[in-house]
C-alpha positions in Angstrom: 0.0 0.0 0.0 1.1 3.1 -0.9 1.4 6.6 0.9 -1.2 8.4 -1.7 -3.9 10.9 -0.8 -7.2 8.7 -0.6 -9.9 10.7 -1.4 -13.4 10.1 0.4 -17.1 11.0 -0.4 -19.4 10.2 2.5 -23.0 10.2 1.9 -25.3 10.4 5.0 -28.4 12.2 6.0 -27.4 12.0 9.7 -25.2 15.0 10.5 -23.9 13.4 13.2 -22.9 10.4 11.6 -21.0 12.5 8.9 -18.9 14.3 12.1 -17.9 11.0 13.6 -16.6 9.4 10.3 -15.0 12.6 9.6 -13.4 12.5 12.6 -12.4 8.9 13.0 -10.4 9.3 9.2 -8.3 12.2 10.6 -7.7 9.8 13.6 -6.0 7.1 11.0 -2.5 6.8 9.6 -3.8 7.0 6.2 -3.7 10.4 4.6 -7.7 11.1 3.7 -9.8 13.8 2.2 -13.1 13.6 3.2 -16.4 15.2 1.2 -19.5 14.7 2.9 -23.0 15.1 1.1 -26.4 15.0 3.0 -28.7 12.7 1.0 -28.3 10.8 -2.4 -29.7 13.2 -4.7 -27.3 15.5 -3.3 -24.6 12.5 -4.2 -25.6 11.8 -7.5 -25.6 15.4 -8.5 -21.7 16.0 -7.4 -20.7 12.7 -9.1 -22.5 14.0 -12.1 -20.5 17.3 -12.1 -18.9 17.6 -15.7 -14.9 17.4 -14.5 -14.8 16.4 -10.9 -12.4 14.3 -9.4 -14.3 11.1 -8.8 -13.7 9.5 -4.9 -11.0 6.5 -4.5 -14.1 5.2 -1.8 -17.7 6.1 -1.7 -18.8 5.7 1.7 -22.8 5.1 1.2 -25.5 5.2 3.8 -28.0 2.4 2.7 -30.8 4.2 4.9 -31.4 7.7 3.4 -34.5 10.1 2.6 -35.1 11.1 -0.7 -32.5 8.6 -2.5 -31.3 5.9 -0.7 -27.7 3.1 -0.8 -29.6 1.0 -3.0 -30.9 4.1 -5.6 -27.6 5.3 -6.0 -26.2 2.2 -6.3 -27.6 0.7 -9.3 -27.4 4.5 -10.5 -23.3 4.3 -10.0 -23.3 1.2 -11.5 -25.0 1.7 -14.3 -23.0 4.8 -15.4 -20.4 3.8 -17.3 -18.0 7.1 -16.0 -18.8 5.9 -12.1 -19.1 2.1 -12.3 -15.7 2.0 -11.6 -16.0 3.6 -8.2 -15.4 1.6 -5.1 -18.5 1.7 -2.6 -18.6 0.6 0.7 -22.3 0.3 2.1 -22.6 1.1 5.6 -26.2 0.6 7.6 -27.5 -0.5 11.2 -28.9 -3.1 9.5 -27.3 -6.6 9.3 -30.2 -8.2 7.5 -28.7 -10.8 4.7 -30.8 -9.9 2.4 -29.2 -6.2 2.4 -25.9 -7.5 2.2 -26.9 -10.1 -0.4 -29.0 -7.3 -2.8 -25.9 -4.7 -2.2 -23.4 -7.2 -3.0 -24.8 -8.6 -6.2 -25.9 -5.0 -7.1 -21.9 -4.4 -7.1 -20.9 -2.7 -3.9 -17.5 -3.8 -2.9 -18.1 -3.7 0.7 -20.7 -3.7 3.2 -20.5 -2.9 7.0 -22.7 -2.5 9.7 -22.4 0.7 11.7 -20.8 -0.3 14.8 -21.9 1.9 18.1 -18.8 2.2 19.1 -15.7 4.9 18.3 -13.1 2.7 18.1 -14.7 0.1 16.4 -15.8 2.4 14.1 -12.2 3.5 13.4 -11.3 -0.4 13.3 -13.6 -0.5 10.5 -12.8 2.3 8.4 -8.8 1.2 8.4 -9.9 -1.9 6.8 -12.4 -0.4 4.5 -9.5 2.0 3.3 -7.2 -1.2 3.5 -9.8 -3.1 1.2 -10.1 -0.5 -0.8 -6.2 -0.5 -1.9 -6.9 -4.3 -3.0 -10.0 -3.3 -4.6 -7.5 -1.3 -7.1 -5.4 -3.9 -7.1 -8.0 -6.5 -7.9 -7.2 -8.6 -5.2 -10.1 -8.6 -3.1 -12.6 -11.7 -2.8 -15.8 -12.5 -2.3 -15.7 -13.8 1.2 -14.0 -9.6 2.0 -17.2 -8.1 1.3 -18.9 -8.2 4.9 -16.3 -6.2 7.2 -16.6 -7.6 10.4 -13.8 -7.5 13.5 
């Protein structure tokens, strides 16, 4: 893994959600800039911007008003200029059957929003981790659920 600048979009419609993950990538050794957005229309508006730099990681809340995870992600993925774009989902829910529908829609990683800082942190250095392999198209099947 190399010592590049990762860049981050975070889409969440809970402003305090958007602080803490914020905060916990300025808390890790990797070198991060992080864009939040409020909601997925707001999302799929930047990413449609004519000449934006598109995120290394798209953090995606699967539970949002207006457009949620799912929405956005069978929008990414069937845009041929974002398809490309590595998505984690990230959710209170642990149902299967959101993993499952996220997965085979093409996210490359799913993980449920832990209530706790550090594990939170835990998380998001593996995400970033996974996300250097998803470039490097070494990551597996059996990577997509994060768990600790």
């Amino acid at each position: 893994m190399n010592n590049e600048l990762l860049f981050i979009i975070l889409a969440d419609d809970d402003e305090a959600d958007r602080l803490l993950f914020t905060e916990a990538f300025s808390e890790l050794k990797f070198k991060t800039i992080v864009q939040t957005v409020n909601n997925g229309v707001e999302l799929m508006k930047w990413l449609n911007e004519k000449d934006i730099l598109l995120p290394d990681l798209l953090l995606l809340d699967l539970n949002m008003p207006l457009k949620n995870g799912i929405q956005c992600l069978k929008e990414i993925k069937s845009n041929e200029k974002l398809q490309d774009i590595s998505i984690a989902i990230f959710s209170t829910s642990n149902s299967e059957k959101d993993v499952a529908e996220t997965f085979r829609l093409g996210a490359n990683i799913y993980i449920h929003k832990p209530n706790d800082y550090n594990l939170l942190k835990q998380l998001l250095e593996k995400a970033v981790i996974r996300t250097y392999a998803i470039q490097e198209n070494s990551l597996n099947k059996e990577e997509f659920l994060l768990k600790l």
